[in-house]
N, C-alpha and C positions, 0 to 999 in steps of 0.2 A: 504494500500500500504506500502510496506517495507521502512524503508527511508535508507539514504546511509551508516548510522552507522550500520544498520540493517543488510545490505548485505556483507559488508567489513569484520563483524565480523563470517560470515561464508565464505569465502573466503579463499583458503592456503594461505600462505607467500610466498611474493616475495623472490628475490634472496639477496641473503644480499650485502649493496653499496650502495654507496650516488647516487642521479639523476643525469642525464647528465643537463648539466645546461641550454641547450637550450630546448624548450619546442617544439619542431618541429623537423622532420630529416631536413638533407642537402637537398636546392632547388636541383631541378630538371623539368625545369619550359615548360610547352607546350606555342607554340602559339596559341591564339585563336581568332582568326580575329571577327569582327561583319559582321556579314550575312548581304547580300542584298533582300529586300521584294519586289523589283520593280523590280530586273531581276535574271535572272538564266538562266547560261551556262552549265549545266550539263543537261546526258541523261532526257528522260523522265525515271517517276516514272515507277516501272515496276509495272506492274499488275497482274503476275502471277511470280512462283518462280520455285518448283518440282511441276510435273504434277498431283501428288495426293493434293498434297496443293490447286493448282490451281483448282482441282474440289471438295473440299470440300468447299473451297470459297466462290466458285461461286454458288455453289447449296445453302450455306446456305442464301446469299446476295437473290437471288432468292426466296426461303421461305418466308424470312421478307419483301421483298417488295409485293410478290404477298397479305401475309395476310394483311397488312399495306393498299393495295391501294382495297382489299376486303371489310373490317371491314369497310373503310370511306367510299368508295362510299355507300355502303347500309344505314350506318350512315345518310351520306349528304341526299340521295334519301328515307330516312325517312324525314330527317327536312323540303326537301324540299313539303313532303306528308301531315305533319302537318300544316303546313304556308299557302298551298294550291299555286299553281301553277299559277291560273288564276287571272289575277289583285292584285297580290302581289302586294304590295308597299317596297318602297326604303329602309324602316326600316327592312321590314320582311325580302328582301333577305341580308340586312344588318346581319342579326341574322342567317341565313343561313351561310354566311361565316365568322363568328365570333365563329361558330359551327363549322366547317368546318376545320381551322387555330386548333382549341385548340384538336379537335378529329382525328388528323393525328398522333400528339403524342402517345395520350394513345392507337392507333392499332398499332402503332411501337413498342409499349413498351410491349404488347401484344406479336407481333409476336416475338419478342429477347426472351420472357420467353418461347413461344412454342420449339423457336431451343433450348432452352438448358436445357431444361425437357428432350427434342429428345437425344438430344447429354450426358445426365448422364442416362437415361435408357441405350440406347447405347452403355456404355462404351467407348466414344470416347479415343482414344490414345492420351495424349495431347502433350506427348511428338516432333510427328510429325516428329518420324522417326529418331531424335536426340538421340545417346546414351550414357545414359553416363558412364566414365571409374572407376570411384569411385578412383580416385586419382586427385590432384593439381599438377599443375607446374605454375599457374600464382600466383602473387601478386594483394590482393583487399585492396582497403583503405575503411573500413566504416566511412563514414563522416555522424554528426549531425549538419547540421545549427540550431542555438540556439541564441533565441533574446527576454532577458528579460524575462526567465523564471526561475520556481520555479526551483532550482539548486538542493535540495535534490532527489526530483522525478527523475528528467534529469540523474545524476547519479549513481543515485540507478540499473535505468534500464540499465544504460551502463556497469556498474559493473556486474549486473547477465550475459548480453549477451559476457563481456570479459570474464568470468571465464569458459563461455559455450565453448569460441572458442579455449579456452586455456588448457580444459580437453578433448580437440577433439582428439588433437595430431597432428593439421594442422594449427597452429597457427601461425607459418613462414608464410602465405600466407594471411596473414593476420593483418593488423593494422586499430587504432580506431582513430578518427579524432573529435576531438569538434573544430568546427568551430561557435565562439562565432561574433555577432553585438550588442551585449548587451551595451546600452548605459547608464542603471543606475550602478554609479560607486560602490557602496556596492551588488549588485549581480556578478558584475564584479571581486569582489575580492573573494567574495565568492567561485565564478567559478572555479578563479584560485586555492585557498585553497584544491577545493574539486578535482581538477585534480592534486595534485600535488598527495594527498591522493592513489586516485585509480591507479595512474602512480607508486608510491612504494608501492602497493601492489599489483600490475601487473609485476611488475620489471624481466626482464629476462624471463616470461611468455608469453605474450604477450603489441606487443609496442604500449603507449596510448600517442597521441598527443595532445596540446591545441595552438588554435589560437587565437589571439582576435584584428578584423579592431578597429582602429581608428574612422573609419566613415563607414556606414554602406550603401556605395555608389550599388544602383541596390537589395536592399534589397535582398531575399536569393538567385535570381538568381543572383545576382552582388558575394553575399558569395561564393557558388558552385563556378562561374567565376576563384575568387582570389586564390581558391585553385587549381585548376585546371592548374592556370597560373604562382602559385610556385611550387608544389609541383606533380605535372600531369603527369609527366615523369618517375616518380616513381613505378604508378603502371598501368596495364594492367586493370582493372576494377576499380568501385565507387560505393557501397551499399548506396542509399541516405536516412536518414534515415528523421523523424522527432521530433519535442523534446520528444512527447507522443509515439512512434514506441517502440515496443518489437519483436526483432526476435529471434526463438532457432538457437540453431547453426545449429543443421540438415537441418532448410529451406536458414539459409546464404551459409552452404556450395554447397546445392543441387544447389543453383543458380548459386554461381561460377562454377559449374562442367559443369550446362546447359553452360555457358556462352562459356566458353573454348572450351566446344565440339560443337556449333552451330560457325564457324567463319563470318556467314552473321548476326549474332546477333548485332544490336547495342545496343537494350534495351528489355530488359526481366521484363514486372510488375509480381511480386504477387499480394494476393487479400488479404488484410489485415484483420482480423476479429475488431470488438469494442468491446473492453472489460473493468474492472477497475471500473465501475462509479455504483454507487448504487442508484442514484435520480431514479422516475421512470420514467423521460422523455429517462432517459441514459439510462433504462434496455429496455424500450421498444424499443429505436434506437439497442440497444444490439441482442436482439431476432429479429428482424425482419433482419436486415444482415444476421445474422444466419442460421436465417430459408429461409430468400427468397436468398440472396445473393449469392448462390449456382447454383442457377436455373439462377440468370441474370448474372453471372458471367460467366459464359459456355456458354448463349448464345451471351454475347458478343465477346468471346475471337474467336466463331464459325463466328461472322460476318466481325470482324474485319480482322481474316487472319494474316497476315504480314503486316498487316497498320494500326497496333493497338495506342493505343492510352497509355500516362503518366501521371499517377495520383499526380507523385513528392513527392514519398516513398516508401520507401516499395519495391524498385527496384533497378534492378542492372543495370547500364550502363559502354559501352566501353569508357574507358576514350580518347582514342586517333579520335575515333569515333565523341564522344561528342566535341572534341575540337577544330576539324575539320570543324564542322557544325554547334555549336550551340552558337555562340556567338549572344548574342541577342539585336536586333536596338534598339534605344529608340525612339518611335514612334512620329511623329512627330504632331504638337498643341499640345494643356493645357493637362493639368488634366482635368476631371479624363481617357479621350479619348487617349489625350496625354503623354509623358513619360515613364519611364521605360514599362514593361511588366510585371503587376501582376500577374498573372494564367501564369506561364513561363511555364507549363509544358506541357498542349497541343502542345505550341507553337515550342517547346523541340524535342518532338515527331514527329511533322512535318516534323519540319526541319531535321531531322534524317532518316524520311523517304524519303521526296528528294534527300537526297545526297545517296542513296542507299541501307542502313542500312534494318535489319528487325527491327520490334519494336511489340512485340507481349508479350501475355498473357500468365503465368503458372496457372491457376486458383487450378489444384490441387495439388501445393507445399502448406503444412501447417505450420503450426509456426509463421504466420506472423499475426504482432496485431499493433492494435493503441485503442487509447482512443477518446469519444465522448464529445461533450463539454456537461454540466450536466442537463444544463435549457433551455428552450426555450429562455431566453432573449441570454445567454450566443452563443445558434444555432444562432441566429438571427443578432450576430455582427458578427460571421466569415461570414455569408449566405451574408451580404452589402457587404464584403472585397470581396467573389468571383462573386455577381452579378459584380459588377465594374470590375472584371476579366475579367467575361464572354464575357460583355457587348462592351471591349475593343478590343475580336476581331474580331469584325466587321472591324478593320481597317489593321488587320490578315488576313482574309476569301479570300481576291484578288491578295493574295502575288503570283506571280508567281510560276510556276513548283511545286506547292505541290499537292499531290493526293488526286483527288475525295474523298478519306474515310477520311481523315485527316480534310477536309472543313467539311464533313459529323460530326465530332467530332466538332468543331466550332459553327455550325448551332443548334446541341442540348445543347451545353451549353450556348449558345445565348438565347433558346427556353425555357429551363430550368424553366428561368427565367418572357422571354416575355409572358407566357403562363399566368402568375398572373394577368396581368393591360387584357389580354383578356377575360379572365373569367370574370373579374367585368364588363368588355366592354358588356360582353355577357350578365350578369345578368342585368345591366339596361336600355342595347335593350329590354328584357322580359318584363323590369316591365313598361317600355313605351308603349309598344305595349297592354300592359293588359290594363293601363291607357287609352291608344286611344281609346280601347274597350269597357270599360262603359260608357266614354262619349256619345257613339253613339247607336239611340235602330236601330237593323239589318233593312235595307228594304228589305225584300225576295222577292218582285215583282217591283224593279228602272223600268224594261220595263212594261208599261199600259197594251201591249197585250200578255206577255210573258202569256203562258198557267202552264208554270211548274215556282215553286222559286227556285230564288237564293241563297243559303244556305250559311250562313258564314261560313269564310275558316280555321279557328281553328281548327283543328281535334283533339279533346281532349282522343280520345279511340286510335289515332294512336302518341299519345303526350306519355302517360303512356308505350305504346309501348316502343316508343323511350329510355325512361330512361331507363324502365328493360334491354333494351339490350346495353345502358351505362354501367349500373353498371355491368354487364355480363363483358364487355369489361374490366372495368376498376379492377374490381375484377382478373380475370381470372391468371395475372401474380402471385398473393398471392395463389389461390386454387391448382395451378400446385405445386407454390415449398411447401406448405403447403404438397399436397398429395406425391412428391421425398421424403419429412421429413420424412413421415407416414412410406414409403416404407422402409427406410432406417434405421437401426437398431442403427449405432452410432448415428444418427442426435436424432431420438425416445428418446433412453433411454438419450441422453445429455439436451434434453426437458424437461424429467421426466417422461416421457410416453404418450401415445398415449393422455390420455383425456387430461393432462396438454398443450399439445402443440398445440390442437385444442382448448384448453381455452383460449390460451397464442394469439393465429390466432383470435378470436374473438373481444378481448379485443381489442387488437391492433389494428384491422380494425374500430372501434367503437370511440377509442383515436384518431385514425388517420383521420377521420370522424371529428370529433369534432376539431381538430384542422387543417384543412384546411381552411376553412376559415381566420383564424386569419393569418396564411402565405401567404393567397392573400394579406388582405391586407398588411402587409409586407411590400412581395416582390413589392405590387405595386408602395408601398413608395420606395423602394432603385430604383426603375427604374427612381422614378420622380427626385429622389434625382440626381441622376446619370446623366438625362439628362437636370439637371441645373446647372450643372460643379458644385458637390460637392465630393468633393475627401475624399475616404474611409479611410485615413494614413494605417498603417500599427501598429496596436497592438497587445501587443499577447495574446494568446487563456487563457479565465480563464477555470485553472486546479481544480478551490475549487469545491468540491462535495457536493454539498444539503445546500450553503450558499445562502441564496435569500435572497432581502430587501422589506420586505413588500411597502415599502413608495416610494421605486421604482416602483414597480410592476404597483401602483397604477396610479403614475404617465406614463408610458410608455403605456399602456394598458386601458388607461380611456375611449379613444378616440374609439378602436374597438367597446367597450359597447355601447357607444351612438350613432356609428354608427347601430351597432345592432337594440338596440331600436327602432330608426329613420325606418330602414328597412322592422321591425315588425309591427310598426305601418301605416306606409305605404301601405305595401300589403295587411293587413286587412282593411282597409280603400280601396283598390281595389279592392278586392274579398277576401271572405273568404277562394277560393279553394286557389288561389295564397298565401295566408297568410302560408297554411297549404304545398304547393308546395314546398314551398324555406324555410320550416321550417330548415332543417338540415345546412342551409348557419349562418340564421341570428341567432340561437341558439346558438352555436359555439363563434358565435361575442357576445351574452347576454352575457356569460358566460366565458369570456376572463381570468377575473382576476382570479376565482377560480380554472379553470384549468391551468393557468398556476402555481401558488401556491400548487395544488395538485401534479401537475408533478412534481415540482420544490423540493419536500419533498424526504429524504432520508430515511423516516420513514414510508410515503408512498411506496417507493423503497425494502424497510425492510421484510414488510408485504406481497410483493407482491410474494419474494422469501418465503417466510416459508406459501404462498400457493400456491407454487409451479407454481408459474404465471412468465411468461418473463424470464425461464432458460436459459441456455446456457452451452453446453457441458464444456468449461472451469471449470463454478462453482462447477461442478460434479466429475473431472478428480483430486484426490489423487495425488500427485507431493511431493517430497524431497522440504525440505524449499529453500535448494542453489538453486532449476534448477524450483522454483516456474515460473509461468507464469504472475498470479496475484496478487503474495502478500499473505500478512498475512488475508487479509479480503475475499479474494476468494476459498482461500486453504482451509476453513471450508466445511465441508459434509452438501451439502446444504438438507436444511427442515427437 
């Protein structure tokens, strides 16, 4: 990655002149009230917009629901075929809807990948009839809330996307916003140092602001807030970005153009790519957005409609919109239930949709990037901070006047989550039931004078059934955008080619195999964590690539192994088939600490590019140093 001496010194010269001495323009301050969750006087949400809108909508909602409630019933009315129907007991049909609950997700996630394989063969129009005039007349403020991070990274990339907007020739329409809660006071001054930097070398190019609270009241949504409620009047739009976000100019300005020329827009997301990290946890999260994120990103943006949802970057919102609606309650009880609102941006969304606004997807604007955090320990502290998100809005989900699809966004990141403590719910309903099972030798004739026996009700030929047509299910959303990749010529050769990217599909399904497991139990931990009032704080994301501590590792991850163990030894001591059934669960947990170590390697990460494994069109894409995307490590011709 470039650092910010790196990028300055390819940068032209500002205009020659001392700083203005305030580090901010003149207030110009919006009101923005706190929303009420208990009532709402405005219309109902609308449900449909333009008539073509309204039946693309509804045909694709239609689609996902019909394959969503196909795939489970046959699912359900498998498990219920396995268990046997006749004298079930309270455990079996326990595991029936513990199957049930966790297999509604993966056919929803299913049918989202079939609309939007549907919808990029298609060539859907995503624009939706919005044209646009390839000129400006509004003013955008790109703001970064920034809290306690690496300052040279932060500005490095804010420098390449200044110099982008300021060689555009549309740079009046635009200004850059650090919105600092940085409470360590040596990054704090550094901050300021390096904004003062980029501000006189931006100078008369384009205008670079710095903020910096006090107190870092409502963490970034309380940030967003403050700016909004000094400086809001200013501008007609807000690029929100994050510390790790890269956009080129061509996707910040396409969005201001969408923005202007849609006036029911209140929030327009891009789909951000991950790129930057070299670990091989980070190339395989790399490739697989890549490569699937295409296909569920189009199917989301097809289901969603105008009731879309905000991922909080990587987007552009109406500021006067925003400021009207989204002032956010602090929920009321403790922590972690209680309190500010973490995941502000679902919430964001909502609320934006209630009050009228559209809030939908560009999925194919490109330019738009973030970074992934590098290790699974490093996944595993954001993944608590947004279970406790998710988790929180449950107290969200009954807010008045918000729309069916907005709740629908709630419920899967609710589910996200609850779906890990189900899984394990589910696997030791199995391994009881298995238990119950050898305790007992079958009696095939309980009646004296029955003529025919009673056969135990385990269907083990309709059990094998059942999984193949799991992994079918669960598969099916990777084989489609896998096969769009194959189809598709930039996606191919940004791969490496055809066999690289079907090598790159295997591996990753295989890793991704192997480390599930260890993110049940996880996530089962931040649930329990969660609903024993332990509050997640608020840290920021570690930026270091392929630093891991073995003595960490060991300690954090000891506990999966012996659970492993404990589970291997168990079912073999059950039944050999059961030992050999739930091989891929409790493996995964044996072998916790070395794959995470392995992931965790930048060396690993290294190897995997120069065999052409886990590419991504970026690594491949030749770029001028100034208007790099990824830096000095990515800009190499990979393999």
């Amino acid at each position: 990655m470039d650092s910010l001496n790196d990028v300055l010194e390819t940068l032209g010269e500002g205009a020659s002149g001392s700083l203005p001495r305030s580090l901010t323009p003149p207030d110009n301050p919006l009101e923005m009230r706190e929303q009420r969750l208990d009532q709402w006087y405005g219309s109902a949400p609308k449900t449909a917009l333009r008539p073509s809108l309204r039946e693309h909508t509804l045909i694709s909602r239609i689609i996902v629901l019909m394959i969503t409630g196909i795939v489970t019933g046959y699912g359900v009315w498998h498990m219920l075929e396995v268990v046997g129907q006749n004298d079930a007991t309270a455990l079996q049909y326990g595991l029936v809807a513990l199957f049930g609950l966790s297999f509604v997700w993966i056919a929803m996630a299913m049918g989202v990948a079939v609309l939007g394989f549907l919808a990029l063969v298609l060539r859907i129009d995503w624009s939706r009839g919005v044209k646009l005039k390839g000129e400006l007349s509004s003013r955008t403020a790109i703001i970064m809330p920034i809290y306690n991070e690496d300052v040279d990274s932060v500005f490095a990339n804010l420098a390449k996307m200044a110099e982008e907007i300021a060689a555009s020739g549309k740079s009046w329409h635009f200004d850059f916003f650090i919105l600092s809660d940085t409470t360590n006071l040596s990054i704090a001054r550094a901050e300021r140092e390096a904004s003062n930097r980029l501000r006189q070398k931006m100078l008369g190019r384009v205008n670079v602001y710095y903020r910096r609270r006090a107190e870092n009241e409502g963490k970034k949504a309380g940030n967003v807030a403050d700016f909004v409620r000094n400086w809001g009047g200013n501008y007609d739009f807000m690029l929100v970005l994050d510390a790790d976000s890269y956009m080129t100019s061509d996707a910040i300005i396409t969005l201001a153009e969408a923005m202007e020329a849609d006036s029911s827009a209140g929030l327009i997301q891009s789909v951000p790519r991950l790129v930057n990290r070299n670990t091989l946890f980070a190339r395989m999260q790399q490739f697989a957005t890549g490569t699937y994120g295409p296909v569920v990103s189009a199917g989301l943006a097809m289901l969603q409609g105008r009731e879309g949802n905000f991922w909080g970057h990587n987007a552009i919102i109406r500021v006067k919109a925003f400021a009207s609606s989204c002032g956010l309650p602090v929920l009321s009880g403790k922590k972690p239930f209680g309190g500010h609102i973490m995941s502000h941006d679902f919430v964001e969304a909502a609320l934006l949709v209630r009050a009228g606004w559209d809030v939908y997807m560009r999925p194919e604007i490109t330019g738009s990037y973030e970074e992934t955090p590098p290790t699974l320990t490093d996944h595993a502290a954001r993944d608590r901070r947004w279970a406790q998100g998710n988790l929180q809005h449950s107290k969200v989900l009954p807010a008045r006047g918000l729309h069916w699809m907005n709740r629908y966004h709630f419920m899967t990141g609710i589910m996200s989550y609850a779906a890990s403590p189900l899984w394990l719910m589910f696997l030791v309903v199995g391994i009881l039931l298995a238990w119950q099972a050898s305790l007992y030798q079958p009696d095939y004739f309980p009646d004296a004078h029955a003529l025919f026996p009673t056969w135990p009700q385990f269907d083990a030929q309709k059990a094998w059934t059942l999984l193949g047509f799991s992994a079918v299910v669960l598969l099916a959303p990777k084989v489609l955008a896998v096969t769009y990749a194959l189809m598709n010529r930039r996606m191919r050769r940004g791969a490496g080619g055809a066999i690289p990217l079907v090598l790159s599909f295997v591996l990753e399904t295989f890793l991704s195999a192997l480390l599930a497991p260890i993110l049940m139990l996880l996530q089962t931990g931040f649930i329990g964590q969660i609903l024993f009032a332990q509050d997640s704080g608020w840290n920021p994301q570690s930026r270091d690539d392929g630093k891991v501590d073995i003595a960490d590792v060991l300690k954090r991850y000891s506990f999966h192994t012996v659970f492993g163990l404990a589970m291997a030894a168990l079912t073999l001591w059950i039944s050999p088939k059961l030992f050999l059934w739930l091989l891929p669960v409790w493996l995964g947990l044996v072998l916790t600490i070395p794959i995470v170590l392995l992931t965790s390697s930048k060396i690993a990460g290294k190897i995997a590019r120069k065999l052409r494994i886990f590419l991504i069109p970026e690594e491949r894409r030749g770029r001028r140093r100034s208007r790099s995307l990824l830096g000095r490590a990515l800009a190499q011709p990979a393999g």
